[in-house]
N, C-alpha and C positions, 0 to 999 in steps of 0.2 A: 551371342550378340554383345557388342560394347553398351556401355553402359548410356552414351548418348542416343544410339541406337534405339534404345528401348523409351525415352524419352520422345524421340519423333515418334515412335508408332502408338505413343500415351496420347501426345497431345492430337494425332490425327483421329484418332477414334472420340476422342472430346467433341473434335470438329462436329464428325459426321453423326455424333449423336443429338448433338443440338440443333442441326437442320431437320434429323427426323424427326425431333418432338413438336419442332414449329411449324412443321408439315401437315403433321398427322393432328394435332393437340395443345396448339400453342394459340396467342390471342387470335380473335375470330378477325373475318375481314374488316376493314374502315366503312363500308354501307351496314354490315349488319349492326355497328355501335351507333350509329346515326339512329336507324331505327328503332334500337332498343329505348335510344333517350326522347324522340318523339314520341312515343307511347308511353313512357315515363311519366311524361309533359301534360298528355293528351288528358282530360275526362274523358273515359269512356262511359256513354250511356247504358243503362241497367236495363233488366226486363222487368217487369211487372209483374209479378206471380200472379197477380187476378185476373187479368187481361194478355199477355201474352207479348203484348208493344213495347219497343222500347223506351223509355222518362230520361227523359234530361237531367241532367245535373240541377239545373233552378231548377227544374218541379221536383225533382226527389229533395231538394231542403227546403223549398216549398210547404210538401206535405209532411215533411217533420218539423213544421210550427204548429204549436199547441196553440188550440182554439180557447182553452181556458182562460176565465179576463187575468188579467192580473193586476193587482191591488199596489200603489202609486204610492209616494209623499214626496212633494217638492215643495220651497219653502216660497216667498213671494218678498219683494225687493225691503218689505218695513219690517222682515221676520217670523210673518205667518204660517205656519204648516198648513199645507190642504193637501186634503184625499184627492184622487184620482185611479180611474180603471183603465187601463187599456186591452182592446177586446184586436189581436192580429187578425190579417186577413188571413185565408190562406194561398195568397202568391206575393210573392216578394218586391217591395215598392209599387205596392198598391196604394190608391189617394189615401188617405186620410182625413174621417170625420170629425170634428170637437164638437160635440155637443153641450149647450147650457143651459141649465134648469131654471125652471120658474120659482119664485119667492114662497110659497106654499108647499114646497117641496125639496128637496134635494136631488143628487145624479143619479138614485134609484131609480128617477122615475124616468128616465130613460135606456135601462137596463134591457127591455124588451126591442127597442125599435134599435138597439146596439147589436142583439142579435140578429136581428134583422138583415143591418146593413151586411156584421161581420160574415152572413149568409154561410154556416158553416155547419147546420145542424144542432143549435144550441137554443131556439125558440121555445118557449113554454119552459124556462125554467126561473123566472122572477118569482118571487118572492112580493105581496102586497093585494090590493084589491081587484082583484080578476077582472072584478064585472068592471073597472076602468078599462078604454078600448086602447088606450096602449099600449096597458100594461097583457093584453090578450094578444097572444098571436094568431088567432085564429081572422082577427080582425084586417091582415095586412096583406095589400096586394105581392105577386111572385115575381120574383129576381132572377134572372137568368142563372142557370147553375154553375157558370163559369164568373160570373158578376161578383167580388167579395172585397168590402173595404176594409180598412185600419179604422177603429172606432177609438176614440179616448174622450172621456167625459171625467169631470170635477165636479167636488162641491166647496160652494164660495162660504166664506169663511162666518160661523155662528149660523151655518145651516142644516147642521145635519138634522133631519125628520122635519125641517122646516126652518125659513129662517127668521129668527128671531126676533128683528128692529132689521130698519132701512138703513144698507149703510153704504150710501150710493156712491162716492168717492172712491171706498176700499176696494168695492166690487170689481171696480174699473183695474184697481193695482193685480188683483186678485186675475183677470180675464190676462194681464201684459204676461204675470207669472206664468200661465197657464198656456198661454200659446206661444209663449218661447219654450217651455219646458217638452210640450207635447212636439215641438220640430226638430229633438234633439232624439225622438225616438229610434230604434231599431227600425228596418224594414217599411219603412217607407217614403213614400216619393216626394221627397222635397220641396219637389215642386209641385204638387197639387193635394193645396189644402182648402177644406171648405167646410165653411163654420155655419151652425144649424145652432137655435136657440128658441126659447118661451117667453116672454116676458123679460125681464131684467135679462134672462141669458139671449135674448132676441136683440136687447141693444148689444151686448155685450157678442156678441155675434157680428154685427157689421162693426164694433168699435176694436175688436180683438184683429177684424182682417185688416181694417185700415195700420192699425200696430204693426202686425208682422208684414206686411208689406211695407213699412217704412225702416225695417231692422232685414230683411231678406225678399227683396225685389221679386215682389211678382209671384213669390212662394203661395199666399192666398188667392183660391180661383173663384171664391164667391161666397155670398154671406144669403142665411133663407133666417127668415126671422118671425116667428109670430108674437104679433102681439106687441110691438116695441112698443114704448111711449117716453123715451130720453131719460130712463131712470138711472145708468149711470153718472148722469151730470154731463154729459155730452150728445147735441142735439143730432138725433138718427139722420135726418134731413141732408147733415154739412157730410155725416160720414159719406151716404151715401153719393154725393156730389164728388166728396173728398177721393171714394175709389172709384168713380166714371170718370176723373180726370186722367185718368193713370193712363202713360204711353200703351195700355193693356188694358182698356177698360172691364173694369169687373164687375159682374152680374148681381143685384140684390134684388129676392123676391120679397114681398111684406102677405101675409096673411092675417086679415083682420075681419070680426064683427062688425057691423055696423051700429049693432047696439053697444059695443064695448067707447064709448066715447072716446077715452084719451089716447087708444089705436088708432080709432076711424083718424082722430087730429093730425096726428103725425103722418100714419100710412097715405091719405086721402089727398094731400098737400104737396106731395112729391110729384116733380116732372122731366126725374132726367134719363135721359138715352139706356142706359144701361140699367133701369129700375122697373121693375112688373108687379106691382098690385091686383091682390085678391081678394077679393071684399065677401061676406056672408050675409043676406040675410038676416032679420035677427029673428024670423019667424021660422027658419030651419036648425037653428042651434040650441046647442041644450044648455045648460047650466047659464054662468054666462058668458058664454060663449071667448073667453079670456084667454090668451096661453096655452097651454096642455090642454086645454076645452076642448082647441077646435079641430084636436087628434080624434073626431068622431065618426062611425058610420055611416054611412048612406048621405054624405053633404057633396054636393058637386059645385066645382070639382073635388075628387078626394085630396085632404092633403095630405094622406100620405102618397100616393099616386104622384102628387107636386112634386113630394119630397125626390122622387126618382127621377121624374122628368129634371128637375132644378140639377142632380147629381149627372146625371147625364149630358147636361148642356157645357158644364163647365167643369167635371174629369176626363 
């Protein structure tokens, strides 16, 4: 053979070897790459080794949030450092509760009714006087087992194990801190937040929802308060007016003694739309019947019972 000869029968075998590799072993069809990238794309759902069913992608990062509280510092608008805990639920943008403590105490003392709400297996583990009924879990009615909120609770500032002088003004700075701070959290639902409090944290409970509904529209679904009596320096009365005006009007319960005066004053006085009063007794309550008092056994109605009816209304 000539020499070009041999060049045509080089490059025809070139040819036909390259059709049979892309025949037999070359890129796969245009459907099977579509597919590969939609499954690529996709979450696929997992099995459950205990159970046998398949978890979705939210419940399986769901259930890998740690129930453990976690321990806070955020500063507050003149400088302050204050503690705070937040206890996750376990499912993702679940409401979120803020709890605030009575003047006699700090956010310790809502550490038990935090596991409560956080409903995740973590009751009976406070720390302080048992025989108090809130600090007891044995004392609190049941939550459905799929029921679990976001809890975050503070302590206001020269409070820790009690707070030390009345410092009604700061407290107020202290509650703005604190409920902006708490709407910047992880995993939860933005839009339903509801503020529960004792005493000072019981104004500071409807004066903290009226704030953050005036800085994020409608984000607060309601304020439960025992015991107020306008001890931040802003009268309980107007807030509660101030959040039944809202294009949304928002639900404020009061739980008060009758023997406790300066509550009966305030709670007893109120008549607007969106406002439900609970009055005690003063021959069923113990102590005096004050704030965290009237977290007691056997009073009807229960307010912790309240506390889920109130949570259910307006999450």
């Amino acid at each position: 053979m000539t020499k070009k000869s041999n060049r045509v029968v080089l490059l025809f075998l070139m040819i036909a070897g390259l059709m049979f590799f892309t025949a037999c072993g070359g890129a796969p069809p245009a459907e099977t790459n579509e597919e590969n990238q939609k499954s690529s794309e996709e979450k696929v759902p997992e099995i459950a080794p205990e159970t046998g069913e398949s978890v979705s992608p939210d419940e399986e990062e769901a259930s890998a949030l740690s129930s453990d509280p976690q321990k806070m510092k955020f500063s507050t608008s003149d400088g302050i450092e204050l503690n705070g805990v937040y206890y996750p639920a376990g499912s993702i943008s679940a409401p979120l509760v803020i709890l605030m403590h009575w003047a006699p105490g700090d956010q310790d003392d809502w550490v038990e009714i935090a596991y409560w709400l956080q409903n995740r297996g973590m009751g009976g583990k406070s720390t302080g006087v048992e025989n108090t009924p809130w600090l007891d879990s044995s004392w609190f009615p049941g939550i459905e087992p799929e029921k679990s909120y976001n809890v975050f609770s503070f302590t206001f500032r020269n409070c820790e194990n009690g707070c030390k002088s009345f410092e009604r003004d700061k407290w107020y700075v202290d509650v703005r801190a604190a409920v902006e701070y708490a709407y910047g959290l992880d995993g939860i639902d933005k839009d339903s937040i509801i503020m529960i409090g004792a005493s000072i944290g019981s104004d500071g409970a409807a004066d903290g929802c009226a704030y953050l509904n005036q800085v994020h529209t409608d984000a607060c679904k309601g304020a439960l308060s025992f015991s107020p009596g306008n001890y931040l320096t802003i009268d309980f009365g107007e807030m509660v007016r101030e959040l039944g005006a809202a294009s949304n009007p928002v639900p404020v319960w009061c739980l008060y003694a009758e023997s406790d005066l300066e509550s009966a004053g305030v709670c007893g006085n109120i008549t607007e739309n969106n406002y439900t009063p609970y009055s005690y007794p003063s021959d069923v309550i113990f102590s005096n019947g004050h704030g965290m008092n009237l977290i007691t056994p056997n009073l009807d109605p229960d307010p912790l019972g309240l506390m889920l009816k109130f949570l259910a209304l307006v999450s």
